[in-house]
BAFI-3210 file (N, C-alpha, C; in Angstrom, 3 decimals, decimal comma, padded with zeros to 6 digits):
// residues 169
n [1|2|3|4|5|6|7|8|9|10|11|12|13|14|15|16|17|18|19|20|21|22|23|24|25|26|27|28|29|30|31|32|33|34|35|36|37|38|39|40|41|42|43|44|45|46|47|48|49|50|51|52|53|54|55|56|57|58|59|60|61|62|63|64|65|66|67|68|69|70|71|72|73|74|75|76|77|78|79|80|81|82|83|84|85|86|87|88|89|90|91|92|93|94|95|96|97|98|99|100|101|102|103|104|105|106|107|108|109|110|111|112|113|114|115|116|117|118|119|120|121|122|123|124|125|126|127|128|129|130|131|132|133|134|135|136|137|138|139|140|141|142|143|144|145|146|147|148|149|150|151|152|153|154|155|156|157|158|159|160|161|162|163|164|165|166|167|168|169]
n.u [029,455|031,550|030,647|027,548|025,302|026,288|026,124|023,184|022,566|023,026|021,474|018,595|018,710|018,925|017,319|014,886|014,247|014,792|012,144|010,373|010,972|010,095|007,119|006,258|007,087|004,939|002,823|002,466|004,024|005,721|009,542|011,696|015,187|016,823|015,001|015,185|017,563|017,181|015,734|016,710|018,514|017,117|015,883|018,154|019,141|016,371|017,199|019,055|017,894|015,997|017,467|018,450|016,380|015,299|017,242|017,112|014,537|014,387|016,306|014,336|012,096|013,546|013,977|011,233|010,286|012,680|011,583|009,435|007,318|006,280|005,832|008,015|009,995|011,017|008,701|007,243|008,914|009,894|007,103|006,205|008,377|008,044|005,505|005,350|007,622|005,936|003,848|005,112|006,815|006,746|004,487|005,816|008,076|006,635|005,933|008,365|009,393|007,200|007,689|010,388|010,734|008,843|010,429|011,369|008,456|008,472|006,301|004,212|002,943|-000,998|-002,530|-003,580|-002,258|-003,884|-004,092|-001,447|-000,578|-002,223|-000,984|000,765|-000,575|-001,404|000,681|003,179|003,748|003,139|005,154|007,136|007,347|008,207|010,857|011,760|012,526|014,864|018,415|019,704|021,638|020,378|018,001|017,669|018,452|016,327|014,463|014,623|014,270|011,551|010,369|011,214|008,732|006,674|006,889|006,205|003,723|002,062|002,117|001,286|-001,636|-002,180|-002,105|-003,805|-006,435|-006,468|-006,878|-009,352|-010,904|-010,834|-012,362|-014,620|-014,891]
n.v [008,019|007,489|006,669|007,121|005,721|002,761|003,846|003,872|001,100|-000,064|001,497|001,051|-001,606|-002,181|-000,815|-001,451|-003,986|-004,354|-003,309|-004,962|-007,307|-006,277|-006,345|-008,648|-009,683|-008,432|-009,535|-011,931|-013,392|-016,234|-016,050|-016,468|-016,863|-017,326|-016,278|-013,512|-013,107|-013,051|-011,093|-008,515|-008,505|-007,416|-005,665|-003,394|-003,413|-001,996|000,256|001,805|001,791|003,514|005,920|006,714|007,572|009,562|011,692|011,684|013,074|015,303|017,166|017,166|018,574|020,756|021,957|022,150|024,110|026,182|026,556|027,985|026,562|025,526|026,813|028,273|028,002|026,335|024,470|024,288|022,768|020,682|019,355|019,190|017,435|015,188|014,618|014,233|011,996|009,910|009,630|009,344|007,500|005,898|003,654|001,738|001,032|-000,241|-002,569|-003,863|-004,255|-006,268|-008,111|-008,484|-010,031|-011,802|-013,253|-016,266|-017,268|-015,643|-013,750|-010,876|-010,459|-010,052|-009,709|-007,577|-005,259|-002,774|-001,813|-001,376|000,114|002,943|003,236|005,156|007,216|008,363|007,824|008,105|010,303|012,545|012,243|012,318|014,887|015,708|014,235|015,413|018,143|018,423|018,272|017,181|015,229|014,084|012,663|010,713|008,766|009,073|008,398|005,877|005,360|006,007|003,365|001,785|002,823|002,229|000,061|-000,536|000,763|-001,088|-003,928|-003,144|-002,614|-004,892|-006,235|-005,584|-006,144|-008,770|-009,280|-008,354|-010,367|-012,125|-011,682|-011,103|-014,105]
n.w [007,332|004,226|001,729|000,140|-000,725|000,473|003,279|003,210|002,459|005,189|007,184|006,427|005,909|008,450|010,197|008,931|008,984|011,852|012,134|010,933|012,335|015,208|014,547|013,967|016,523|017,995|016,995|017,917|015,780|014,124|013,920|011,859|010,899|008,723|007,212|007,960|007,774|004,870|004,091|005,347|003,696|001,396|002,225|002,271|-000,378|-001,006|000,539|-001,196|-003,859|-002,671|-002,178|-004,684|-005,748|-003,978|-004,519|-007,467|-007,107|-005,475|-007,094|-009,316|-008,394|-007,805|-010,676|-011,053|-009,534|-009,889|-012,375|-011,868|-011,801|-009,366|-005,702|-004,529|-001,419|001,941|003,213|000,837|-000,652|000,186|000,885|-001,858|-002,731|-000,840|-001,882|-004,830|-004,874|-003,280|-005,163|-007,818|-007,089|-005,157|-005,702|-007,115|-005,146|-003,649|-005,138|-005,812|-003,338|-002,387|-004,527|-004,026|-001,815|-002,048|-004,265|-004,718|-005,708|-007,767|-008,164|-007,164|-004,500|-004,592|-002,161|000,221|-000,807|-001,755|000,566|001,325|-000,700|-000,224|002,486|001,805|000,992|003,700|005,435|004,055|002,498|004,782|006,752|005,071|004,133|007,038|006,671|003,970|004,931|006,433|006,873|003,279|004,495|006,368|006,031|004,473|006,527|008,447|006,807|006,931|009,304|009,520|008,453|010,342|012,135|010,569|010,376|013,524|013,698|011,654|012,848|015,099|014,851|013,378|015,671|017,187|015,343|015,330|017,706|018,511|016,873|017,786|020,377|018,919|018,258]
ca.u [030,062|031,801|029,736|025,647|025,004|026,157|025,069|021,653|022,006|023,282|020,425|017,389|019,010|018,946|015,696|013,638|014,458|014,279|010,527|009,585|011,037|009,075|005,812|006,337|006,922|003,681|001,654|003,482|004,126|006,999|010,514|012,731|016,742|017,072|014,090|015,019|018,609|017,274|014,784|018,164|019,090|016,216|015,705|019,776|018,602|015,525|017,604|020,198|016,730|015,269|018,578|018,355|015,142|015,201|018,366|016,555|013,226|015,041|016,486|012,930|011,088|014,253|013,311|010,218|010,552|013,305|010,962|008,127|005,793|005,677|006,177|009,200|010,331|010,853|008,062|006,653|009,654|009,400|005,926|006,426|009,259|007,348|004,397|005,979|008,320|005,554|002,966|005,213|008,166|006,293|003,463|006,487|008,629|006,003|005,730|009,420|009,474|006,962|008,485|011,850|010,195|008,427|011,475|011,393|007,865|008,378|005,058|003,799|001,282|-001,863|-003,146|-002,948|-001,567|-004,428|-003,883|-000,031|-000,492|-003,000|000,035|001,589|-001,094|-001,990|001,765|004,506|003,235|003,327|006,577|008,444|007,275|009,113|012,227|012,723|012,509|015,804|019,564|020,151|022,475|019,678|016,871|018,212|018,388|014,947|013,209|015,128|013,649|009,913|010,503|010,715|008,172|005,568|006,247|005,445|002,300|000,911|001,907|000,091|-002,919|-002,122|-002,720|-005,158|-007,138|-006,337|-007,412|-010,923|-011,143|-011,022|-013,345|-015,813|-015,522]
ca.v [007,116|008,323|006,099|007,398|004,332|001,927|004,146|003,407|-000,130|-000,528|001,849|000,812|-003,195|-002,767|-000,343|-002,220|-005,177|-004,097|-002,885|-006,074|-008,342|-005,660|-005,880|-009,554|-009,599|-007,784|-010,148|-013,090|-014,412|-016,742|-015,268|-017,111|-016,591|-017,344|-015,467|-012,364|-012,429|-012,007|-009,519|-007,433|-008,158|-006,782|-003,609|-002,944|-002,962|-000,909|001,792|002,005|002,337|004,671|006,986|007,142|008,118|010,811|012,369|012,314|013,955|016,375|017,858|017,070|019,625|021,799|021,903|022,630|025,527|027,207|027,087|028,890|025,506|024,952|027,986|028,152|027,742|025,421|023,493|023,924|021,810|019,356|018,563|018,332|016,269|013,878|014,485|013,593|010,944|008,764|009,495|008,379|005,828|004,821|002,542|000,914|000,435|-001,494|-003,430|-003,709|-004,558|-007,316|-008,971|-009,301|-010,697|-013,141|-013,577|-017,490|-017,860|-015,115|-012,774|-009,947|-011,195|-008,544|-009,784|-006,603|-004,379|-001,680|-000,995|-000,706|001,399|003,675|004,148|005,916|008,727|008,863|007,728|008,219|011,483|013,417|011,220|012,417|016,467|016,171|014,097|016,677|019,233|017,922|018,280|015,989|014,324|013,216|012,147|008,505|008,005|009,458|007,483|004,123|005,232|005,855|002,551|001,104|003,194|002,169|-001,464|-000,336|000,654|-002,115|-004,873|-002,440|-002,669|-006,389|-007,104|-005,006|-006,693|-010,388|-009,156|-007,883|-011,079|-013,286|-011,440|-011,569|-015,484]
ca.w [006,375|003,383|000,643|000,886|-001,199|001,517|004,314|002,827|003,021|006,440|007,860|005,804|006,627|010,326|010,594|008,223|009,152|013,429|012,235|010,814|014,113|016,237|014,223|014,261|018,296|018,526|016,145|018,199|014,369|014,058|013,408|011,512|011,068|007,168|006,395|008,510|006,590|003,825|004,495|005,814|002,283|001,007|002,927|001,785|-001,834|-001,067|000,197|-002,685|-004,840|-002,283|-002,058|-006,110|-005,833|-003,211|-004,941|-008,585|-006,907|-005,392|-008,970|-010,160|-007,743|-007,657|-011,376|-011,273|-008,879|-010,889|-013,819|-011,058|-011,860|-007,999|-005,308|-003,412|000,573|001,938|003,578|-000,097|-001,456|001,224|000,234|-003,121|-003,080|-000,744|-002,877|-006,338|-004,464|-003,251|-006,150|-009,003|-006,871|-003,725|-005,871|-007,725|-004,508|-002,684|-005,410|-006,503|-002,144|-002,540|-005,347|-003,569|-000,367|-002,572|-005,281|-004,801|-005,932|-009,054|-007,932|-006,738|-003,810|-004,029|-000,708|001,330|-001,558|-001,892|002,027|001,441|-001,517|000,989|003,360|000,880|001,212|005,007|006,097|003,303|002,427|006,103|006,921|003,644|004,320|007,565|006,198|002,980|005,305|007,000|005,772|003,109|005,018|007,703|004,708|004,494|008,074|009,171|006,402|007,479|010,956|009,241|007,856|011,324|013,048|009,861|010,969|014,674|013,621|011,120|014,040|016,385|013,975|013,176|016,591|017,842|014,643|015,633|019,526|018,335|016,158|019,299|020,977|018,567|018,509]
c.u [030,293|031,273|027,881|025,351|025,095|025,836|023,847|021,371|021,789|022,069|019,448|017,713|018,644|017,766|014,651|013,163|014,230|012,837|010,012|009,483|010,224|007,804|005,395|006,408|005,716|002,919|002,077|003,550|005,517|008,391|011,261|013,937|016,818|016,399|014,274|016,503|018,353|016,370|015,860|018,353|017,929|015,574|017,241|019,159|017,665|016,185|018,716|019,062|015,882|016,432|018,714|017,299|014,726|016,055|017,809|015,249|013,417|015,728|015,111|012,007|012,363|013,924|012,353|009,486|011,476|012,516|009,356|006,921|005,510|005,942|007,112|009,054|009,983|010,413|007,385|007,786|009,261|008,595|006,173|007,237|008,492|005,638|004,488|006,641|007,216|003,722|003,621|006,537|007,215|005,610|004,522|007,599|008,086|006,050|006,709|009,384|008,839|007,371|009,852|011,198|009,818|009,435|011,277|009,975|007,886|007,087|004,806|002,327|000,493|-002,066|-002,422|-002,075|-002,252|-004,339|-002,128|-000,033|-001,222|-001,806|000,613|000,852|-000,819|-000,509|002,813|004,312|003,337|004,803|007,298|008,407|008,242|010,507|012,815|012,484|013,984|016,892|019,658|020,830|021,836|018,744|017,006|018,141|016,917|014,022|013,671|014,222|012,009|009,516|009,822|009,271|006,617|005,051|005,627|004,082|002,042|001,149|001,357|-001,068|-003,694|-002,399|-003,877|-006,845|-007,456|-007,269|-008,957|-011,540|-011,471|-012,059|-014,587|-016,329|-015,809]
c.v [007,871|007,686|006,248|006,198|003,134|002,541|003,749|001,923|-000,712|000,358|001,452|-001,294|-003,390|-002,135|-001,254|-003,155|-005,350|-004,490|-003,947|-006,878|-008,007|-006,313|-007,447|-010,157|-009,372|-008,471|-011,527|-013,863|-015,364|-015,668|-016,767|-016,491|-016,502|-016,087|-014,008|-011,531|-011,882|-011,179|-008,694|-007,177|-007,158|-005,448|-003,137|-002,610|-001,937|000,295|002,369|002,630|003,843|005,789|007,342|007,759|009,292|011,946|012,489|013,285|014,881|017,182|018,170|018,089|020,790|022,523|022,721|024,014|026,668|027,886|027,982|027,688|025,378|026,289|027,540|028,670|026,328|024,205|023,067|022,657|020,733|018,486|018,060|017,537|014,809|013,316|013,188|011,863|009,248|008,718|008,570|006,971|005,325|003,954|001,179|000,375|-000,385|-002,300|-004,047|-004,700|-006,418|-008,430|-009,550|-010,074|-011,604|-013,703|-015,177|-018,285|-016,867|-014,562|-012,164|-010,279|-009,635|-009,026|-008,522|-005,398|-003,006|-001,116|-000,695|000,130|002,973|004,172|005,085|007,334|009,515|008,176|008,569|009,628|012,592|013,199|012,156|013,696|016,355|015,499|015,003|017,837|019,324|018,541|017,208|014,365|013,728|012,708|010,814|007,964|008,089|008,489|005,970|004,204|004,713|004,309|001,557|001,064|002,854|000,279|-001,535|-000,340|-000,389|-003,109|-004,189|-003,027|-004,245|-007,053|-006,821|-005,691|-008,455|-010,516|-009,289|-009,313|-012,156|-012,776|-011,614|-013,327|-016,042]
c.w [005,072|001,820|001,005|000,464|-000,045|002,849|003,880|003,036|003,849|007,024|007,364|006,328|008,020|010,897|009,973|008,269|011,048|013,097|011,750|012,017|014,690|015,979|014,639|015,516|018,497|018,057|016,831|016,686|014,875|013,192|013,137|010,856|009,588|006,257|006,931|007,931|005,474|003,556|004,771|004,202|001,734|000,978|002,668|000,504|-002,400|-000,782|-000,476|-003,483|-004,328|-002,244|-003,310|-006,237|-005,423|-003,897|-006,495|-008,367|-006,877|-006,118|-009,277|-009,692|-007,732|-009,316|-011,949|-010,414|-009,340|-012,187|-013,393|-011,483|-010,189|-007,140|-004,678|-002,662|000,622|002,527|002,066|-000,673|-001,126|000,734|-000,976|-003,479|-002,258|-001,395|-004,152|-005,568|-004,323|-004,421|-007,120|-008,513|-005,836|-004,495|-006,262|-006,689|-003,777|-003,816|-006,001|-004,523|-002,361|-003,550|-004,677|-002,688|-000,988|-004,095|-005,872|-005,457|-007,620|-009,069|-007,166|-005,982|-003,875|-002,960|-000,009|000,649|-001,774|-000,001|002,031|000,535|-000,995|002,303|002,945|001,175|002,804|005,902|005,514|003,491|003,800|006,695|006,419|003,755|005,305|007,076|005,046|003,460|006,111|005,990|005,062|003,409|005,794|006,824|004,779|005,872|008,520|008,141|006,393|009,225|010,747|008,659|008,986|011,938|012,100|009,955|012,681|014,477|012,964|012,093|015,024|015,410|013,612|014,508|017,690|016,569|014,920|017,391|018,974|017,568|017,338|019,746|020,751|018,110|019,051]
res [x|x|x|x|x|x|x|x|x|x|x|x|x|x|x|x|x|x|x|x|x|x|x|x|x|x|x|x|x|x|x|x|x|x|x|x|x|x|x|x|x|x|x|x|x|x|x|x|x|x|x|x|x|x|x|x|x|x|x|x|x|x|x|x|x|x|x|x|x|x|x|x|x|x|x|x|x|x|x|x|x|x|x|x|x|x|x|x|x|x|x|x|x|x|x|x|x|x|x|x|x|x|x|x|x|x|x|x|x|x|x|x|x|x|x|x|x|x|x|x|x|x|x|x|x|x|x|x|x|x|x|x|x|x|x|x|x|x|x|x|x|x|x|x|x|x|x|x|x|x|x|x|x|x|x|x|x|x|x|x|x|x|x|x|x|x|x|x|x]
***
């Protein structure tokens, strides 16, 4: 597509939004139609914010490797761009995320916010080394994929937690 901006919305819309249905399949939660539009909407907006984001980091560690603050090659970039990326944007996109999702009530639910801010280390972080290790041009797609594959896992987790919960009643 010849706009990255709306490539971003249409892949981060239809992965982000897959990986919730999935996670939701796996947790048998209810799916509903209204609420899954605008979740589409929602994951569109996130990756307009996340494609600004990746594209200012990437200056920001290019940067700081010209000026010899970081070492260069480039698994070192990699890292540090998914370093920096989800140190100083990931805390503010989950919570920039949960705000849209909850828009209608005007707050930021914590329930469950110090374990999404925790993905950031032991997911985002390993994720984001191999996507800025990629051509630019694949970066937006692979982290619309990690998007999905991060709702695979928490409905794995979500229902391997609900299983063990039965058992022990």
């Amino acid at each position: 597509m010849e706009n990255p901006l709306i490539a971003a919305m249409i892949q981060f819309a239809i992965l982000g939004t897959a990986g919730e249905i999935v996670a939701k399949l796996l947790t048998k939660s209810k799916i509903s139609i209204l609420k899954t539009i605008y979740s589409a909407l929602v994951w569109a907006i996130l990756g307009v914010i996340i494609k600004f984001a990746f594209t200012g980091f990437n200056g920001f560690v290019g940067e700081l490797v010209n000026h010899h603050y970081l070492p260069s090659g480039k698994f070192y970039q990699a890292f540090f761009k998914s370093l920096f990326t989800n140190a100083f944007f990931g805390p503010w996109l989950v919570i920039i995320h949960r705000f849209l999702e909850n828009i209608s009530e005007f707050k930021v639910p914590t329930n469950g916010l110090k374990g999404a801010l925790l993905t950031l280390l032991w997911f985002w972080v390993p994720a984001h080394t191999i996507t800025f290790s990629l051509p630019q041009e694949w970066q937006i797609t692979l982290a619309a994929v990690w998007s999905f594959v991060l709702g695979l896992i928490l409905g794995i987790f979500s229902n391997l937690k609900k299983s063990k919960g039965e058992e022990n009643a």
